[in-house]
PyMOL commands that place a pseudoatom at each C-alpha (Angstrom):
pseudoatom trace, name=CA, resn=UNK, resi=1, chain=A, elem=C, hetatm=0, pos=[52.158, 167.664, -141.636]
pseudoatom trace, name=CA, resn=UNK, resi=2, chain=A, elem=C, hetatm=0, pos=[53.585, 164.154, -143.541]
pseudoatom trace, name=CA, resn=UNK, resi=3, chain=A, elem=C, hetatm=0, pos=[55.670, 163.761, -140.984]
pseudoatom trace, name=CA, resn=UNK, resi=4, chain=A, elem=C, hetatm=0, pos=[52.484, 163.437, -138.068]
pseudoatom trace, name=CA, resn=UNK, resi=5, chain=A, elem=C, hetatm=0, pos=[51.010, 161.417, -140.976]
pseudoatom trace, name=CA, resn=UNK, resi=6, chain=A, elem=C, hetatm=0, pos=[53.969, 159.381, -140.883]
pseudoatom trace, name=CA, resn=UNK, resi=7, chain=A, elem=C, hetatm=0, pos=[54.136, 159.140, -137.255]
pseudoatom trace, name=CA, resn=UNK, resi=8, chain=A, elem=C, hetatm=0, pos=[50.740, 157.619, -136.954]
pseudoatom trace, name=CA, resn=UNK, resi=9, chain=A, elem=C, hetatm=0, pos=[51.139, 155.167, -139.521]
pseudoatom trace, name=CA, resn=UNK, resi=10, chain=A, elem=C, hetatm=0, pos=[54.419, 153.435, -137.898]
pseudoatom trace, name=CA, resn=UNK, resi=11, chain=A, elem=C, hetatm=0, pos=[52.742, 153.568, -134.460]
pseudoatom trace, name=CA, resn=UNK, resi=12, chain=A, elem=C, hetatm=0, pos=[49.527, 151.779, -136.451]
pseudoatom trace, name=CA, resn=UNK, resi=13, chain=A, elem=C, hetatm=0, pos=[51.397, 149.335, -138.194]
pseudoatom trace, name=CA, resn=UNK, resi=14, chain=A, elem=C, hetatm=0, pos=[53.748, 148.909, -135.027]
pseudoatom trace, name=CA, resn=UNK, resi=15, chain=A, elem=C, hetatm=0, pos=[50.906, 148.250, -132.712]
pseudoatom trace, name=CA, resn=UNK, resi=16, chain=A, elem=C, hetatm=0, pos=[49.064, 146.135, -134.968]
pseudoatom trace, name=CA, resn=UNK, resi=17, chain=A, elem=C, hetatm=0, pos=[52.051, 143.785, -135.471]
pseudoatom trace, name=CA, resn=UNK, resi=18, chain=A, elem=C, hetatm=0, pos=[52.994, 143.923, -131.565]
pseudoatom trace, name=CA, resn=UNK, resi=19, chain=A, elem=C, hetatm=0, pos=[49.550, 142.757, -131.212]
pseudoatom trace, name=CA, resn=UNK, resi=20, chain=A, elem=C, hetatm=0, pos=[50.054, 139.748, -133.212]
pseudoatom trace, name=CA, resn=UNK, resi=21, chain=A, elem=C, hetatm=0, pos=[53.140, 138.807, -132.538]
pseudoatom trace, name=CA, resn=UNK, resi=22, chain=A, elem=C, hetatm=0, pos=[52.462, 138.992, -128.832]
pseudoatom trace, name=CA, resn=UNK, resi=23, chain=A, elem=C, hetatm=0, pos=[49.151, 138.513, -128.399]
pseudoatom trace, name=CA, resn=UNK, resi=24, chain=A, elem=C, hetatm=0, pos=[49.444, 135.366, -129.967]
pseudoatom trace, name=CA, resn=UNK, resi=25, chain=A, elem=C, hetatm=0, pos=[51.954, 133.886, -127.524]
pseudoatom trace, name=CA, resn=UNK, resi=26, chain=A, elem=C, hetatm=0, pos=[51.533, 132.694, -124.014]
pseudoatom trace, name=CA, resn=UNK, resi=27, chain=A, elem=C, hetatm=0, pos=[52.748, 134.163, -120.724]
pseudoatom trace, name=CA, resn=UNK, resi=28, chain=A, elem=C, hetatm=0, pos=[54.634, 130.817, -119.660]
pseudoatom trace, name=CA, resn=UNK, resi=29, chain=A, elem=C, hetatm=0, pos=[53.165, 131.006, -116.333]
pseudoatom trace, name=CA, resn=UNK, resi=30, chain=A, elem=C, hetatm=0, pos=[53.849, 127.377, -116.092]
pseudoatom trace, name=CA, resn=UNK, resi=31, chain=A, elem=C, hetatm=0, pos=[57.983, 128.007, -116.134]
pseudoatom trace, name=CA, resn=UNK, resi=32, chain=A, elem=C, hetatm=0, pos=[57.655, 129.298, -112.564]
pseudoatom trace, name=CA, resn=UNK, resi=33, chain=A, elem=C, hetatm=0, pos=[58.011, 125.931, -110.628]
pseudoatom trace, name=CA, resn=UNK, resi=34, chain=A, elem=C, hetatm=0, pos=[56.001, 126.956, -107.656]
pseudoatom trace, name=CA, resn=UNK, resi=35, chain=A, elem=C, hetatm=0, pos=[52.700, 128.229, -109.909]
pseudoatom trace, name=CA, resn=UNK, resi=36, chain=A, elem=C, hetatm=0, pos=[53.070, 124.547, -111.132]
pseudoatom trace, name=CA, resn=UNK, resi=37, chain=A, elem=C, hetatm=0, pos=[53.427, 122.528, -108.223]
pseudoatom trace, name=CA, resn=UNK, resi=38, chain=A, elem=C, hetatm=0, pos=[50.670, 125.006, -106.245]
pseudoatom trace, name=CA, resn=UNK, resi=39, chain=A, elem=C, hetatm=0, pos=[48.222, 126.908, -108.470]
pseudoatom trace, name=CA, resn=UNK, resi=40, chain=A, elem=C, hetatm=0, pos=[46.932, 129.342, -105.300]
pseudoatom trace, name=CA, resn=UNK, resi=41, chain=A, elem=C, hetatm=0, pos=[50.895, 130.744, -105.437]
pseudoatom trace, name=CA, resn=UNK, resi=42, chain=A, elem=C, hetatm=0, pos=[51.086, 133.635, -107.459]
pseudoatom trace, name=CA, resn=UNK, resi=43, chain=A, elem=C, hetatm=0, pos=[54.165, 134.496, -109.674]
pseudoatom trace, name=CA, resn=UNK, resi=44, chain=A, elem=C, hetatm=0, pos=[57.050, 136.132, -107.862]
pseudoatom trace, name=CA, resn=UNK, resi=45, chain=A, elem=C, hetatm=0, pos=[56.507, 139.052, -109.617]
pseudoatom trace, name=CA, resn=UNK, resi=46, chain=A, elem=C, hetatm=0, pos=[53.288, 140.159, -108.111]
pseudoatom trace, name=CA, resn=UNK, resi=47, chain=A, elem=C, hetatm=0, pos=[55.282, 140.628, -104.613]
pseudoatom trace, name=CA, resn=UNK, resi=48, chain=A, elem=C, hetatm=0, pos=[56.694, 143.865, -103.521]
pseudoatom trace, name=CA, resn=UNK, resi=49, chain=A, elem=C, hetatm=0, pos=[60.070, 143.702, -106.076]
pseudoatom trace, name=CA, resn=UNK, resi=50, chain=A, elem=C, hetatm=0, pos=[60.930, 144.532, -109.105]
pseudoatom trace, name=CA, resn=UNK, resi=51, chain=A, elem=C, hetatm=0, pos=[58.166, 144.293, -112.252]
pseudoatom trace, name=CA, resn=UNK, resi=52, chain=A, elem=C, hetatm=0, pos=[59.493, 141.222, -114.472]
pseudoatom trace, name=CA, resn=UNK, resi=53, chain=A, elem=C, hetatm=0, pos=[59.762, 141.857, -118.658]
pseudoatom trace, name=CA, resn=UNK, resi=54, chain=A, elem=C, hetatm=0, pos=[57.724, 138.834, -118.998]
pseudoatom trace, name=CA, resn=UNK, resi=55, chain=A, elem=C, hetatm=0, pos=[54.735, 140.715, -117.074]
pseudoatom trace, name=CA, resn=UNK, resi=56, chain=A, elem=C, hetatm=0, pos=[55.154, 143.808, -119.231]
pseudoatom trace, name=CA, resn=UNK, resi=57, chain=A, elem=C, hetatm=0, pos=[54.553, 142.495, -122.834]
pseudoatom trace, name=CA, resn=UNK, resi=58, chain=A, elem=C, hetatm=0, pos=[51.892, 143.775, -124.823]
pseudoatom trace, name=CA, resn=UNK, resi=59, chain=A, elem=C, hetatm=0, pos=[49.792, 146.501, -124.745]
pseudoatom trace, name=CA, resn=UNK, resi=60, chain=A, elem=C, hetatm=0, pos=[48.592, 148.499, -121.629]
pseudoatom trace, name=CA, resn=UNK, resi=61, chain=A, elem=C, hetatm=0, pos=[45.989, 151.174, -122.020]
pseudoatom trace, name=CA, resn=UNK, resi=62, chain=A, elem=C, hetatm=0, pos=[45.660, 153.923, -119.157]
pseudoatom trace, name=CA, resn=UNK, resi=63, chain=A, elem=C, hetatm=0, pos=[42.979, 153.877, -116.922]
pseudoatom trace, name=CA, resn=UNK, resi=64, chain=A, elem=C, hetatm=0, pos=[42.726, 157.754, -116.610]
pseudoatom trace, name=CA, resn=UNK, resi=65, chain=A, elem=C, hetatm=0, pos=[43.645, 158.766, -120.300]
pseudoatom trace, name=CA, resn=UNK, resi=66, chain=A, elem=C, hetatm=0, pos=[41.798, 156.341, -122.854]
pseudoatom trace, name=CA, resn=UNK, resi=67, chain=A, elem=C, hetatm=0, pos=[43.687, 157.589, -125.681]
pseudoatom trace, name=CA, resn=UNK, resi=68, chain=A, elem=C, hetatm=0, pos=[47.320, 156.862, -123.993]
pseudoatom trace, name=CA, resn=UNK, resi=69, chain=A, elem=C, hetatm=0, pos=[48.680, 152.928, -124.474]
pseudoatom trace, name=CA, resn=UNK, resi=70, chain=A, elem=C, hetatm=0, pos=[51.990, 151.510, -123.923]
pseudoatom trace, name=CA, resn=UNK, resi=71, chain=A, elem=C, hetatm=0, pos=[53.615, 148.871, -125.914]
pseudoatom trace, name=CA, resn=UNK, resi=72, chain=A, elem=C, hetatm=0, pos=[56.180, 147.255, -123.595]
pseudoatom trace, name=CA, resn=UNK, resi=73, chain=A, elem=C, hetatm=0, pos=[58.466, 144.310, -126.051]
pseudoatom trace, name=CA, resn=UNK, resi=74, chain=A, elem=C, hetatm=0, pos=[60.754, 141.723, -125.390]
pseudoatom trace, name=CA, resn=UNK, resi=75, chain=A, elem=C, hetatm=0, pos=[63.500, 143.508, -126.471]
pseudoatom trace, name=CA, resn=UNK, resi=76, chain=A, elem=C, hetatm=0, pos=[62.839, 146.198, -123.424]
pseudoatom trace, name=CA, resn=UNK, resi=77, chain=A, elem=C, hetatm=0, pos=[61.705, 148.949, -125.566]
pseudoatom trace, name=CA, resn=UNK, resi=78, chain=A, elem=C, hetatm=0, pos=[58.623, 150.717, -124.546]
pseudoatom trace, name=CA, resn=UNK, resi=79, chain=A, elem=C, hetatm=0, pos=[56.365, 153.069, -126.959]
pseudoatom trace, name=CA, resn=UNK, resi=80, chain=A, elem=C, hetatm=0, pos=[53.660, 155.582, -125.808]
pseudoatom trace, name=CA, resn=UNK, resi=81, chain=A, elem=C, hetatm=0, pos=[50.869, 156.795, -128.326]
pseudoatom trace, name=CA, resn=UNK, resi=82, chain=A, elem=C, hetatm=0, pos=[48.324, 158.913, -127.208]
pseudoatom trace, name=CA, resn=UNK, resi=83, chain=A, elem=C, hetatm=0, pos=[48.741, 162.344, -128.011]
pseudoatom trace, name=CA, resn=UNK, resi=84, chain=A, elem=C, hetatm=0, pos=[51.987, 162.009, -128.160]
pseudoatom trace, name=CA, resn=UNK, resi=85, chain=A, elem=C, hetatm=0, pos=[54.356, 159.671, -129.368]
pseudoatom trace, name=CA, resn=UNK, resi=86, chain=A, elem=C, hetatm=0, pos=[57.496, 158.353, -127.364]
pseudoatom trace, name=CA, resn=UNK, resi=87, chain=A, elem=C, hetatm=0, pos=[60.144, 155.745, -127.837]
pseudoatom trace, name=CA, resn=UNK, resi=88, chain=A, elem=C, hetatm=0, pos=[62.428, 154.355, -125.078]
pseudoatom trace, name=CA, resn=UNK, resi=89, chain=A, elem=C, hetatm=0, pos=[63.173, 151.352, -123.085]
pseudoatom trace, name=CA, resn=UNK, resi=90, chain=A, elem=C, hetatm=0, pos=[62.325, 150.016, -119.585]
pseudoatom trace, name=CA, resn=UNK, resi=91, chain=A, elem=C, hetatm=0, pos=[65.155, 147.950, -117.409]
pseudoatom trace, name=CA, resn=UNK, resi=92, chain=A, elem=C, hetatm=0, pos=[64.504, 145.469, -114.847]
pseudoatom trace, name=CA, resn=UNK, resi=93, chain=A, elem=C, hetatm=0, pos=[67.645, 145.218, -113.660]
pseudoatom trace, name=CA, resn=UNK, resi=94, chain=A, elem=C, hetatm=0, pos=[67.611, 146.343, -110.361]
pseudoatom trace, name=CA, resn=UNK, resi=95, chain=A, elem=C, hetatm=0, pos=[65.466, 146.538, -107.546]
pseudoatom trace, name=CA, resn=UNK, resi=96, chain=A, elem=C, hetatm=0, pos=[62.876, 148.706, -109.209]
pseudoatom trace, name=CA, resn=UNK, resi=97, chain=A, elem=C, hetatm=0, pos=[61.367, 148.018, -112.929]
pseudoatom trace, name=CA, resn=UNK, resi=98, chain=A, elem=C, hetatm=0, pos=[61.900, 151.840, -114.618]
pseudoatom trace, name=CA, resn=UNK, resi=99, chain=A, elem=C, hetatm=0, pos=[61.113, 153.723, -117.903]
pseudoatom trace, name=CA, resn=UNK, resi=100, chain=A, elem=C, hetatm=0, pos=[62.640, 156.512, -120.127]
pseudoatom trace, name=CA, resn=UNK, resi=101, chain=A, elem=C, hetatm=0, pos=[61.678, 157.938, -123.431]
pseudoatom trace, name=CA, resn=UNK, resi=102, chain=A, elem=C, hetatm=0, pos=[64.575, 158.481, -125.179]
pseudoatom trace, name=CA, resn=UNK, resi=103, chain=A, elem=C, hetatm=0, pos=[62.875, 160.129, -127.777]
pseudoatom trace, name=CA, resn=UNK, resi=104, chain=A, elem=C, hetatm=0, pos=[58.975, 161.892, -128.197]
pseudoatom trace, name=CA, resn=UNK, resi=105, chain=A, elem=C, hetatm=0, pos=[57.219, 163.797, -130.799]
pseudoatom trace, name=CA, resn=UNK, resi=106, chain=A, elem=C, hetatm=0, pos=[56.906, 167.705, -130.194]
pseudoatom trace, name=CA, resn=UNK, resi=107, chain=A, elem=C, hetatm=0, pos=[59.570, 167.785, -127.418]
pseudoatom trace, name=CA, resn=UNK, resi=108, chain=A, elem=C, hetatm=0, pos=[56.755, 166.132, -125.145]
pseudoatom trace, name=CA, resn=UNK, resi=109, chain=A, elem=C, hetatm=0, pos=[58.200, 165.216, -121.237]
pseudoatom trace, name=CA, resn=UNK, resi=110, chain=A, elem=C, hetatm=0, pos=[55.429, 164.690, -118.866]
pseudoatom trace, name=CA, resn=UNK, resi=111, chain=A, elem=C, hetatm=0, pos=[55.766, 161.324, -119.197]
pseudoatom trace, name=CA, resn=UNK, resi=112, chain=A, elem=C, hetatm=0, pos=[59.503, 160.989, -119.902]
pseudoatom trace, name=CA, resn=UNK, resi=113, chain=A, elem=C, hetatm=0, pos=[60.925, 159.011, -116.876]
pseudoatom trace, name=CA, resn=UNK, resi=114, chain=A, elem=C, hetatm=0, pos=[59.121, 156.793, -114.270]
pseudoatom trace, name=CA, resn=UNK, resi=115, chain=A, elem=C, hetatm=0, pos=[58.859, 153.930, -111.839]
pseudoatom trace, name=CA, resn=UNK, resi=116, chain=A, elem=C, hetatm=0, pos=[56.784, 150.723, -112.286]
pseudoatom trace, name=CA, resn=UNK, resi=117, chain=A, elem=C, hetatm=0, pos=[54.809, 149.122, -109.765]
pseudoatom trace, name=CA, resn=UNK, resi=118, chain=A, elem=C, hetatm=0, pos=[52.253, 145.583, -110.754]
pseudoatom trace, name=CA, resn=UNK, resi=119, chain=A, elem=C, hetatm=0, pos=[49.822, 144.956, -108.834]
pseudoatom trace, name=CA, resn=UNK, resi=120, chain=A, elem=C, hetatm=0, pos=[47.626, 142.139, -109.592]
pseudoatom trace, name=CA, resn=UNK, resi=121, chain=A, elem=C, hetatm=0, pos=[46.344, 143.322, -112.947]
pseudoatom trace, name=CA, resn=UNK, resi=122, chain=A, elem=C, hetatm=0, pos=[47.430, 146.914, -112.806]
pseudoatom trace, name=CA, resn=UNK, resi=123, chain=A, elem=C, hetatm=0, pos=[50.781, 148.388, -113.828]
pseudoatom trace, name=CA, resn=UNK, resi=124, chain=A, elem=C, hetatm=0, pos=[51.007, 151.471, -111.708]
pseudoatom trace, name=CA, resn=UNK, resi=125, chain=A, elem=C, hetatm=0, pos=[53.435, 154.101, -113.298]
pseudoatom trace, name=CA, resn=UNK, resi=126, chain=A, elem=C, hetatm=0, pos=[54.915, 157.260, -110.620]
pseudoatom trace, name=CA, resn=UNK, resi=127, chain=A, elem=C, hetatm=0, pos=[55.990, 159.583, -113.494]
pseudoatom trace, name=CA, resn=UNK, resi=128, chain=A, elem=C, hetatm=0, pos=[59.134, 161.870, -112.789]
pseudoatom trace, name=CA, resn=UNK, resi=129, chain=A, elem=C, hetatm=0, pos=[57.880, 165.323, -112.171]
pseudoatom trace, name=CA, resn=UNK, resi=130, chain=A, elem=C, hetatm=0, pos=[53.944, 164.225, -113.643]
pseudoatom trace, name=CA, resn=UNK, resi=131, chain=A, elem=C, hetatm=0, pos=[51.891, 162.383, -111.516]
pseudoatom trace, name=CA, resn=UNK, resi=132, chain=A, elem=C, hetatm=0, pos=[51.032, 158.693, -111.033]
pseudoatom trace, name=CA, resn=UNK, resi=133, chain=A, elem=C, hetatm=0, pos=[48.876, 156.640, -114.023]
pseudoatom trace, name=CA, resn=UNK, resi=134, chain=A, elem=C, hetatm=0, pos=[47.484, 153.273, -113.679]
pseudoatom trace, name=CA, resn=UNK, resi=135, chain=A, elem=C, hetatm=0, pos=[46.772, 151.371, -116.724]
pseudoatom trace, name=CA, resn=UNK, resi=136, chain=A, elem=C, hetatm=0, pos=[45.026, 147.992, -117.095]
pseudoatom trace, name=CA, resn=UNK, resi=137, chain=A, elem=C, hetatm=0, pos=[46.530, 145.265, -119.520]
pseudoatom trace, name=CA, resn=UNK, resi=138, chain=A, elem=C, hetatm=0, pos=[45.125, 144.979, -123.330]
pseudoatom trace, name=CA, resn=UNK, resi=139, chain=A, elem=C, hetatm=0, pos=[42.923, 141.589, -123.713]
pseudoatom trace, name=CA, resn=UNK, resi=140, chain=A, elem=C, hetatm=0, pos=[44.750, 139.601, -126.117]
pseudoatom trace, name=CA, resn=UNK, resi=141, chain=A, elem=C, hetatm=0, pos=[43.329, 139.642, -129.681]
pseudoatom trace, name=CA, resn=UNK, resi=142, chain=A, elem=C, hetatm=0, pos=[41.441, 137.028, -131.056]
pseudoatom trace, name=CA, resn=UNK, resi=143, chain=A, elem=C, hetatm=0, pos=[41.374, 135.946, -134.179]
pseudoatom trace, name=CA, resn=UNK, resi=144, chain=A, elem=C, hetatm=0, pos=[37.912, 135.533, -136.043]
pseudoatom trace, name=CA, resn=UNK, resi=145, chain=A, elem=C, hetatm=0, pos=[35.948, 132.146, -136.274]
pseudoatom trace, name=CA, resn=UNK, resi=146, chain=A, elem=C, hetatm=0, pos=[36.330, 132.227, -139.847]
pseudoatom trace, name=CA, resn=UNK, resi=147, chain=A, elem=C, hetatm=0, pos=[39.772, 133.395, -140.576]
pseudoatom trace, name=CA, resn=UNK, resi=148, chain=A, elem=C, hetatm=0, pos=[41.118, 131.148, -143.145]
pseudoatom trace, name=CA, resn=UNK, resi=149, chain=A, elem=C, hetatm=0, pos=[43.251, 128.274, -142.263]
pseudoatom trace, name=CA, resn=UNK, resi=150, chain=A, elem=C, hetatm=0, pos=[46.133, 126.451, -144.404]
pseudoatom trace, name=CA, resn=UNK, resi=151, chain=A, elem=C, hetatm=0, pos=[46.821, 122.851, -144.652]
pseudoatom trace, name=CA, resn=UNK, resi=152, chain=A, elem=C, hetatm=0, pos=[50.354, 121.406, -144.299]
pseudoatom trace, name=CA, resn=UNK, resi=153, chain=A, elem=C, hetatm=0, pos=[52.022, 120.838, -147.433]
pseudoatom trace, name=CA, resn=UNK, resi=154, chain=A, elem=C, hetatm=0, pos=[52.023, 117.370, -148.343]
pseudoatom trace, name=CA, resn=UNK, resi=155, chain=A, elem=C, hetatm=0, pos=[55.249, 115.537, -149.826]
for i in range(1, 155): cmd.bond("trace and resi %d" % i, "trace and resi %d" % (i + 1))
show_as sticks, trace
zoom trace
């Protein structure tokens, strides 16, 4: 029973800090030369190849399953909470953008191993022996009109 309690409060904290830290950074569409020079070309990675890392980061939250999210990093790790929780990363090596858990709560595996496909706004995942899961990208977090703000120090 601590342990679940556990669980939830990493995931928690982990997803409220991924939040911040990422939600409060930019996508860099403007590094991609032709988005620049032409704003009606869309980024390379919304043709039929492999999913880019920079696409990934942040939070996606299935379209089917409210409760399930992913949390795809920088660092290519990818957690699932739902249900369930899962650990594992995602490599964009090749051809094709994939995903394994390496490790889930409970001995879960229905959504262990699987293929990513982005599409516009929708990250389309064909899990391994599960089925197929869309899941639409987290708005990033704002921060309230009247969170405090600090001066510089002066000296």
């Amino acid at each position: 029973m601590h342990r679940n309690i556990r669980i939830v409060g990493f995931t928690a904290a982990g997803l409220s800090a991924a939040l911040v830290l990422t939600g409060c950074g930019s996508s860099d569409k403007k590094s991609d030369p032709a988005a620049r020079s032409n704003p009606a070309v869309a980024p390379s990675s919304r043709d039929n190849t492999a999913v880019q890392s920079s696409d990934l980061l942040g939070v996606w939250t299935s379209q089917g399953d409210k409760d399930v999210m992913l949390l795809f990093t920088s660092q290519k790790t990818v957690t699932l909470t739902g249900s369930h929780f899962c650990v594992g990363r995602f490599d964009d090596t090749a051809n094709t953008t994939t995903v394994k858990m390496s490790e889930c709560n409970g001995n879960y595996k229905e959504r262990n191993q699987g293929t990513l496909k982005l599409t516009q706004d929708t990250l389309e995942i064909d899990w391994k022996g599960f089925r197929k899961e869309s899941f639409t990208h987290s708005a990033k977090p704002k921060l309230p009109s009247s969170a405090p703000t600090a001066e510089p120090p002066t000296s």
